[in-house]
N, C-alpha and C positions, 0 to 999 in steps of 0.2 A: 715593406715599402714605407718610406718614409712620411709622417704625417706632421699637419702644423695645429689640430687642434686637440688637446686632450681634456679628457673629461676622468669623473670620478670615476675607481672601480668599486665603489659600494652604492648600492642602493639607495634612492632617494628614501626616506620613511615617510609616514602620512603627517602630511602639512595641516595646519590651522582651519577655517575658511575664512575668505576673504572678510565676513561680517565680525570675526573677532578682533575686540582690539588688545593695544600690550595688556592695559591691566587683566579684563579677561581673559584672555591666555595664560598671564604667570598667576593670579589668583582668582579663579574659579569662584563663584559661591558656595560648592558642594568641597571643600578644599579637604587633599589626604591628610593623614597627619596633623591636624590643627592644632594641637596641644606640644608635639616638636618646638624646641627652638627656630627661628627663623634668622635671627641677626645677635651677637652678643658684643658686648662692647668690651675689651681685653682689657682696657686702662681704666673704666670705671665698674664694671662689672652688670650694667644695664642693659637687658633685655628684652626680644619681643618674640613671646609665639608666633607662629604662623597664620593664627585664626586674631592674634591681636595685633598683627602688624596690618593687616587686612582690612580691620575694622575704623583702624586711628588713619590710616590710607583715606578712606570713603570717607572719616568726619572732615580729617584735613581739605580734602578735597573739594567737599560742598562747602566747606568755609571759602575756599580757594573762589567754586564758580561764584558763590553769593556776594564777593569781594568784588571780583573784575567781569562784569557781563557785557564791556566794551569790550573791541578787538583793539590789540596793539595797533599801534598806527605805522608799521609798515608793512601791517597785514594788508593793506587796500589790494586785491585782485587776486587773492592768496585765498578766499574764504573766510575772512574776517575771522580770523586766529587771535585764542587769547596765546601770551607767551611769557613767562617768567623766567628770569634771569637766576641762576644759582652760584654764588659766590662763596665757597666755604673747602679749607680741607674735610678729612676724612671724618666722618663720625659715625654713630648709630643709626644718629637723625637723617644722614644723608639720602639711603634709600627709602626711605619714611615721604620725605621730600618728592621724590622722584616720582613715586608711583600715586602718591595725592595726587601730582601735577596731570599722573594720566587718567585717572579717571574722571577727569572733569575733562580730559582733550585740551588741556594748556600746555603749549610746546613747551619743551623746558633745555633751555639754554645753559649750559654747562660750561662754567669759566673756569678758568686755569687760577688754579690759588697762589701763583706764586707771581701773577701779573703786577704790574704796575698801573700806576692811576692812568697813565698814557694805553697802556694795552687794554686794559679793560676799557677804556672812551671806544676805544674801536670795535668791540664786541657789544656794547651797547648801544652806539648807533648804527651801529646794524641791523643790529633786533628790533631795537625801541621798543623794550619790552616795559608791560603795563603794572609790572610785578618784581622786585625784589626779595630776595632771599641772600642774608650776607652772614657770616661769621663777625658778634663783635670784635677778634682781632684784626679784621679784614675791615672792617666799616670805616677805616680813618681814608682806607686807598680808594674804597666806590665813594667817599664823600667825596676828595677831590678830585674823581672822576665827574661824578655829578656836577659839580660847581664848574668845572671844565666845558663839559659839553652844554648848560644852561647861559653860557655865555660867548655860544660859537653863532648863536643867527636869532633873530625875530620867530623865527619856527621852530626854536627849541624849548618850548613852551610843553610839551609830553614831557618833559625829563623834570620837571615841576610836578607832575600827577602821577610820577611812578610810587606807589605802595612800598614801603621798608620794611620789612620784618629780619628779626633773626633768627638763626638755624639751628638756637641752643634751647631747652628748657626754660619754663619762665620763672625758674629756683637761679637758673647761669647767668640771669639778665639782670645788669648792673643796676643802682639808683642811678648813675648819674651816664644813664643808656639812649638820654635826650628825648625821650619818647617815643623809642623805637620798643617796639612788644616783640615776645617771642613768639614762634610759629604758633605754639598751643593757643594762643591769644581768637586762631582764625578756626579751633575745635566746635564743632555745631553737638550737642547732645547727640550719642547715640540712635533716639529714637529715630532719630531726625532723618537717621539715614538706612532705618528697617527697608520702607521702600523701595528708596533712588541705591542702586546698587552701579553707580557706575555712569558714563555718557555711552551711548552707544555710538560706533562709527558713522555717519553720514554715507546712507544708500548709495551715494553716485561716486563717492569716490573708495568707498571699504578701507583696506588697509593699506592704501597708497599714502594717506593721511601724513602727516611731516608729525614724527614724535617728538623726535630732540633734535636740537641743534648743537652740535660739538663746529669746535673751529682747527682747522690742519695749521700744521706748525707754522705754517706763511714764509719756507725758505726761500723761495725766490720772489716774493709779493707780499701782499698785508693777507692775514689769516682769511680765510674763507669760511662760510659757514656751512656746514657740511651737514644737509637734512636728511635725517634717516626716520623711516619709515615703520608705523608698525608692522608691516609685513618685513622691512628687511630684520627686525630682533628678534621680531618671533621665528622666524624659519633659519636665522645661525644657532639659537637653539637649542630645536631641533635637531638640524644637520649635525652639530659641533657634537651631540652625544655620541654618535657614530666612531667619532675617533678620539676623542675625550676619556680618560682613565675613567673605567666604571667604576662609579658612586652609589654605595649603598647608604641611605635612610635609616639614620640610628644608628649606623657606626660612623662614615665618615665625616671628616668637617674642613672647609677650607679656611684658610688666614685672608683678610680682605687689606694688606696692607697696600698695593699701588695704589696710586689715585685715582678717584670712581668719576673725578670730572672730565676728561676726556684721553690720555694716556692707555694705550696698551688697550682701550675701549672696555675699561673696566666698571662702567655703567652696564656694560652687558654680562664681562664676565666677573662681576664682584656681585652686584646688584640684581642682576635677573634670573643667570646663568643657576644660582644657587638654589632659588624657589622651585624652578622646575624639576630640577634631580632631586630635589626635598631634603636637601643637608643645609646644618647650619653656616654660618659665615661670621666669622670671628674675627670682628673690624679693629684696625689702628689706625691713629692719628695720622700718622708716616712711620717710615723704617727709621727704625731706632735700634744696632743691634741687639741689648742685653731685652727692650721690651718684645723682639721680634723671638729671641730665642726664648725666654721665658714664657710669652706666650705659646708657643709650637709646643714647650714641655707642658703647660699645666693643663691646655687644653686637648692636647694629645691630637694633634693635626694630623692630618694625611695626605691634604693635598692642599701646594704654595704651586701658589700665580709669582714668577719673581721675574726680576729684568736683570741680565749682566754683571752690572755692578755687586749685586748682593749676592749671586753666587762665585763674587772672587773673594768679597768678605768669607761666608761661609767655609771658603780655600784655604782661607790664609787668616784668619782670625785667632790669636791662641784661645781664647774667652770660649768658642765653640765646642770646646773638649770639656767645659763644666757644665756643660747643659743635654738632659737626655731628650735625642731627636731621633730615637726610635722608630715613634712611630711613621714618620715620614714614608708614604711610599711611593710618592710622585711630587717634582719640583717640574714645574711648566716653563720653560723661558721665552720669553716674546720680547717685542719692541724696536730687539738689535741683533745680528747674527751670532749665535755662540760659536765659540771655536773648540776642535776637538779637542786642543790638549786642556783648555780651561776645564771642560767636562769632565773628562777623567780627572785632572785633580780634584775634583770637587767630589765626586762622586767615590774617590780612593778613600777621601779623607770623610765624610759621613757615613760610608756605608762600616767602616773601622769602629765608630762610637769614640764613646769620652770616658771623661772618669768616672761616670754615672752607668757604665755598662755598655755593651755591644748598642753597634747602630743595627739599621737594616740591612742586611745583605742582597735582600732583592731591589731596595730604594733604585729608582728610575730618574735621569734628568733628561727630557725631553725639549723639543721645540716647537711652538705656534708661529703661525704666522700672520698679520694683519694688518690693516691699514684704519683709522677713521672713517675713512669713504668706503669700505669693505665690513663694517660692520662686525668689528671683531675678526677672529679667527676664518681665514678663508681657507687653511691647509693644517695638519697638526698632525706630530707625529705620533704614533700609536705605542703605548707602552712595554706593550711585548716588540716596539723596536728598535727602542732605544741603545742597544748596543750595536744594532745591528747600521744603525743608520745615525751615529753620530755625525752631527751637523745640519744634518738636514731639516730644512723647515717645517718637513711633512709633505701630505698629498692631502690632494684636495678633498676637502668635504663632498657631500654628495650633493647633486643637483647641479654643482658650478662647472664654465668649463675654463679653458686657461688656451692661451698661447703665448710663443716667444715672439718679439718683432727687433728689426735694426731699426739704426736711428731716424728711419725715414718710414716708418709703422709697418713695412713687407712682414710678410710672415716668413719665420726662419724655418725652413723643413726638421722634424725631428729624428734623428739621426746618431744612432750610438757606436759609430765606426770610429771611434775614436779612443789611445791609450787611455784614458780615462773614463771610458765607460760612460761617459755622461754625454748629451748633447754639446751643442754649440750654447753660447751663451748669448743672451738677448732680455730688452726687456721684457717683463713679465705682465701680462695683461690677462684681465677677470672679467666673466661675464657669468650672471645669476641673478639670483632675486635676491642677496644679502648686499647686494652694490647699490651706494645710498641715490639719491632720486636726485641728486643735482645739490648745486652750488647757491645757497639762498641769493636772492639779487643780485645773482651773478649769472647771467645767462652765456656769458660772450669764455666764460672760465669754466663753465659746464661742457659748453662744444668743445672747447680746447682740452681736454681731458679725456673724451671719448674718441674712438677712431669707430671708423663706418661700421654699423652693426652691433652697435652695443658695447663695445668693448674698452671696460677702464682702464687705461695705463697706468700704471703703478710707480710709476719711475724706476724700481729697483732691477737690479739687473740679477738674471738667475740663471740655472744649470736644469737639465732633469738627468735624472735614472732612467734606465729601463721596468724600474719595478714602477714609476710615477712617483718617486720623492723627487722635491725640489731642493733647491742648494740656491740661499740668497747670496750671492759673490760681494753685491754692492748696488750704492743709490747711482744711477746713470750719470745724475752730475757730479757725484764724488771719485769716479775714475780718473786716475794720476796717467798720465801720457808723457812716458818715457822715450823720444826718441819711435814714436808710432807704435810703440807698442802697451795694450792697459795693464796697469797695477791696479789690482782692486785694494785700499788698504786694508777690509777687513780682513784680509788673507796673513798680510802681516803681522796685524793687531794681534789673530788669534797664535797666531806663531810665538810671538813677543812675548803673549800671556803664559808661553811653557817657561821662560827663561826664571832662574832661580832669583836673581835679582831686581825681576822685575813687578811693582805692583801692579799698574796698572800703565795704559797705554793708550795714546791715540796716532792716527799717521794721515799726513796730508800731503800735497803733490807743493813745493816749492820752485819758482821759476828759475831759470839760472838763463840771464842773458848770454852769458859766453859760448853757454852750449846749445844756445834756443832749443831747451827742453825743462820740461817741471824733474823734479828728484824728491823720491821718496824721503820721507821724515818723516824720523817717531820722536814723540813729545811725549816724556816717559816719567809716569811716578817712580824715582827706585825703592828697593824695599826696606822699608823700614823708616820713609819718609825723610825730604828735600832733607831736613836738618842733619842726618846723620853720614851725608855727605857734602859737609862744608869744606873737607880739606880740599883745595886744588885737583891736586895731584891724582887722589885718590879716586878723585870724579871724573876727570881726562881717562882716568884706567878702562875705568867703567866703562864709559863711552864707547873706547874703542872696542874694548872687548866684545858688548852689543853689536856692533855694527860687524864685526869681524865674525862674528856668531851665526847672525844674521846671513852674511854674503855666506856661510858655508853649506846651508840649507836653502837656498831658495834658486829661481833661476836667474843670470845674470841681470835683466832690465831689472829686478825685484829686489837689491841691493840695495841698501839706504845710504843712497849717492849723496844727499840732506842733510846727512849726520844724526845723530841724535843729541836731542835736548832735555834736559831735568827738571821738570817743573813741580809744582804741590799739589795739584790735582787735575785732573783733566775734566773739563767743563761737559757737564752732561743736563740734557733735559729732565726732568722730575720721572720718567719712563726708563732713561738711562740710554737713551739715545748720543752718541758723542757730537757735539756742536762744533764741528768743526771749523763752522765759520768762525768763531770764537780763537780757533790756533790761526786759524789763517791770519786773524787781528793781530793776535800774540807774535805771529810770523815777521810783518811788518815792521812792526817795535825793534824785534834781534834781526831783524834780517843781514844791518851792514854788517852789525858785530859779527855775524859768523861768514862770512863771504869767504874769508881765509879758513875756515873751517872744512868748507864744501871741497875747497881745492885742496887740502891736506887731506880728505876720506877720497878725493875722486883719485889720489896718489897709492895711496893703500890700497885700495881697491883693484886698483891698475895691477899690483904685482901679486894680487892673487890667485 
């Protein structure tokens, strides 16, 4: 009989109690392994045990509360919250940072490193955070953020009293660094902190406590601040071990290369995720790939968190056959839907090896699935499924439950009578205790996200199995309407990605007044990049051939009636997310130019 709510088939495990908070949770006083690596730095070769990331955590920290014992000033009604702002790509230092911040109970605000002065004014006045933490290379963009918002009103008079520190060693910090000090600068001796091991959570409210503030990508709005909870990181987890590749203590180690400030929720799974299964985590700056491949070789990785884009590098790179990636025996993909045929090439071609000797034959490419407001991973595929169930996002961790709705929140009955074996498709919506606690100062954008009963809309649009795998099709607002009926383009995307001549790929819905209907269009790296098809001719070939390729695999509405276009790269989020409002800008620009285009593919296509 058909049902509208599913839940996990595994077991919830034993939860936290409510009086722990993150730090206590992922570092214990009584800690296993203390002498283990806890974080190595791949580019400088800078390390922390376990029992010494722990330790510099608690000085950092009490330096932290001895610093700021006011609440930020848009803490008023919040519980008079301190909050520090973290401005910095990837480093050693980053989760050093992070978990100082929690043991003193100072939110820590996580900004995107690749923002601008304008982007970051708008995550800063929303925090009004009492605390900086910046990257000297980043310090020139929060200056004139700073200077920006110190002369938006009479009451911008906080942004004068915020604390500057940087997130390097005080060996990295420049002379002529204006008198900004490095974090070490705020280290309290040792002793200092035999005692005070930590803030305890506040009796009345336990682990509901707002830890981090991360901000969502802001596609249809200005970014939101998204408060997660020490109860929601502690218990993904937990949960996430359930179906997460098992990690053994002393053998295996992950690569920490996404970015840990809010993307792919890599504060959880770079940063927390690692202490608790007690392997180490082997950080880079960013994906670079000869540093991403030499580090997998020399530190003999096992397990890579990666997003889309670097597994079509890893495809199609020739440089990848000089580096032994052996050891590898799980690549995680999150952020964007992978497609089957990407998979298998990727997986043809590492599990084969290089010139350095055989890969792994049993090497697995899997999928996660998750949101910001989700807390990480709310679904993920299981190892031993990974052939079984290419594409799919996964099934749900334990404890959460999940349903489909149409575009007016009904719940879609679940229902596998269909050639596909899969349900109806609908959005996908999450209810559990990994769903973050609401929209910072946003109350009216909190409601607007929930439907009665708890339940977070996700926006994305999904599929299930009858085993419980899910299948992300697409974002609800990026479905292309063809004449009444959806194109999801990841569908294409991942299709496009089998083509021999294709690098990479994005597909958007373009309008066509004459037909009042959108037409698919893919905006296509070819292979071997824009320059090596300058000739005309030989690009028109191209062209058609794609789309001619394309119409003989797919179903009719699914034809790229839009033609296809050649560009240099297709525009992705630091996560590998494709921005497609970005092609749709790009769309604009060419759009008259190809107007005679649309009408010469809707001619071809006609007599196929």
């Amino acid at each position: 009989m058909p049902q509208t709510i599913l839940t996990s088939s595994y077991p919830t495990p034993p939860l936290p109690p409510r009086t722990t908070s993150l730090f206590h949770f992922f570092l214990p006083r009584n800690l296993d392994r203390p002498s283990d690596h806890a974080f190595v730095a791949a580019d400088t070769g800078v390390s922390y045990t376990r029992q010494q990331f722990r330790t510099n955590a608690l000085r950092l920290g009490a330096g932290i509360k001895n610093l700021s014992p006011s609440p930020s000033p848009s803490s008023k009604g919040k519980g008079k919250k301190r909050l520090a702002l973290v401005f910095s790509p990837n480093s050693i230092h980053y989760p050093l940072l992070f978990f100082a911040l929690q043991s003193s109970l100072t939110i820590a605000s996580l900004a995107n490193a690749s923002y601008t002065p304008k982007e970051l004014c708008h995550q800063l006045r929303d925090g009004k955070p009492s605390i900086l933490f910046v990257h000297p290379a980043l310090w020139p963009i929060a200056k004139e953020a700073l200077k920006i918002l110190s002369g938006e009103s009479a009451e911008a008079g906080w942004v004068r009293e915020i604390k500057v520190f940087y997130t390097v060693p005080k060996k990295e910090v420049l002379k002529e660094s204006g008198g900004i000090k490095s974090f070490e600068e705020l280290y309290v001796d040792e002793s200092e902190v035999q005692e005070w091991d930590g803030d305890a959570l506040p009796e009345e409210s336990g682990d509901d406590e707002t830890a981090v503030l991360c901000y969502s990508s802001g596609t249809t709005a200005a970014p939101k601040g998204v408060e997660t909870t020490h109860r929601n990181l502690s218990h993904v987890s937990v949960k996430a071990m359930t179906l997460l590749m098992k990690l053994e203590p002393g053998v295996d180690k992950v690569i920490g290369v996404l970015p840990m400030f809010r993307e792919y929720r890599s504060e959880e799974i770079l940063v927390c995720f690692p202490l608790v299964v007690k392997i180490p985590c082997v950080t880079l700056p960013k994906f670079e790939p000869v540093l991403f491949l030499q580090t997998v070789e020399k530190y003999r990785i096992t397990w890579a968190l990666i997003v889309p884009p670097i597994l079509v590098i890893l495809a199609n790179l020739p440089m990848v056959d000089d580096y032994d990636l052996s050891s590898l025996r799980s690549l995680m993909s999150g952020a964007a839907p992978l497609g089957e045929g990407l998979t298998r090439k990727a997986l043809a071609r590492l599990r084969k090896g290089g010139k350095k000797g055989p890969g792994n034959p049993d090497l697995m490419i899997v999928q996660g699935y998750g949101l910001t407001e989700t807390t990480a991973p709310c679904m993920a595929t299981k190892v031993e499924h990974g052939l079984t169930k290419i594409g799919s996002a996964g099934q749900l961790i334990p404890g959460t439950e999940a349903k489909l709705v149409d575009i007016d929140g009904n719940a879609i009955p679940i229902d596998f009578d269909r050639p596909s074996k899969r349900s109806q498709a609908g959005e996908f919506c999450l209810r559990g205790t990994t769903v973050m606690k609401g929209y910072w100062n946003n109350p009216e954008a909190t409601k607007g996200t929930f439907l009665e009963g708890g339940w977070y809309r996700t926006g994305d649009i999904a599929e299930v199995d009858q085993d419980g795998s899910f299948f992300i099709v697409d974002r609800l607002k990026e479905l292309i309407k063809y004449k009444g009926f959806q194109v999801p383009p990841a569908d294409l995307e991942a299709l496009l990605l089998t083509h021999p001549k294709v690098d990479d790929v994005g597909v958007i819905g373009i309008m066509s007044e004459e037909q009042a209907t959108e037409l698919p269009r893919a905006y296509v790296v070819p292979q071997g990049g824009l320059a090596k098809w300058q000739d005309g001719a030989a690009r028109k070939r191209l062209e058609e051939e794609i789309v001619k390729w394309v119409a003989g695999q797919v179903a009719n509405h699914k034809r790229l009636r839009g033609g296809v276009v050649f560009i240099e790269a297709i525009p992705k989020s630091p996560a590998g997310k494709i921005l497609r409002r970005q092609l749709r800008e790009q769309a604009k620009v060419d759009g008259q130019d190809k107007s005679n285009a649309y009408n010469s593919t809707e001619q071809k296509l006609a007599k196929m």
